[in-house]
N, C-alpha and C positions, 0 to 999 in steps of 0.2 A: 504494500500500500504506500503510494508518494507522502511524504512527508515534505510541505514548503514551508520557510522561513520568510516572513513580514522583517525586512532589515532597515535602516536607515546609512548615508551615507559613507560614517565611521564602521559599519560591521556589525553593529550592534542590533542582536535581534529582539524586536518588537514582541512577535508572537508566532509560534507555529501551529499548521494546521496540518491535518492528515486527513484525508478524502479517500473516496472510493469511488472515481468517475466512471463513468461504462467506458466500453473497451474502446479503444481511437479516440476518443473525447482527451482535449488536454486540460486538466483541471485548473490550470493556472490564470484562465480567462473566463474560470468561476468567481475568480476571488479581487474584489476593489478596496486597491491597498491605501490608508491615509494620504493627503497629499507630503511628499519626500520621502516616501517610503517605497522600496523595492520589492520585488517577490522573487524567490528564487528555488527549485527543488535542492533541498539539499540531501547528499552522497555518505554513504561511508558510515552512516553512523544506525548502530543495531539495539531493536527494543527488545524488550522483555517480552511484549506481547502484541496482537497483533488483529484489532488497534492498538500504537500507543497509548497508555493510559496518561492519563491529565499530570497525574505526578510526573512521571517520565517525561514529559513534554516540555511540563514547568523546569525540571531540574537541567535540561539542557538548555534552554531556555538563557538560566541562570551563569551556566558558566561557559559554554560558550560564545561562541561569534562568528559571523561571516569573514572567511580567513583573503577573500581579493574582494572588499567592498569595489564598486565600482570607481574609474580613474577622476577627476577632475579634468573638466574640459573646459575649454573657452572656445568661445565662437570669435572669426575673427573673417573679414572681407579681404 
């Protein structure tokens, strides 16, 4: 089941959610994120159960972070 990260500029994540979209649906254009807030499926990291549970959610939540927040850009002519 996808698990995505609500992140903000610095990496620091807001909130995650876990879904269960139907099959070819991409869940990430279910979810409208605050304004400066990013969404991103995040990799690599294994629950307990499956949903995650809300503690397990919360707790990574906590001590993690989005490890390549996105670059700073300037618009420039």
């Amino acid at each position: 089941m996808p698990t995505y990260a609500q992140y903000d500029h610095t990496g620091k994540i807001h909130s995650l959610i876990s879904v269960k979209a139907p099959p070819g649906k991409d869940a990430t254009m279910m979810m409208a994120a605050k304004p400066g807030l990013l969404v991103a499926e995040i990799e690599g990291v294994t629950f307990q159960s499956d949903p995650p549970s809300v503690d397990e959610l919360r707790a990574i939540s906590r001590t993690h972070k989005v490890a390549t927040p996105i670059p700073k850009v300037k618009l420039t002519r």
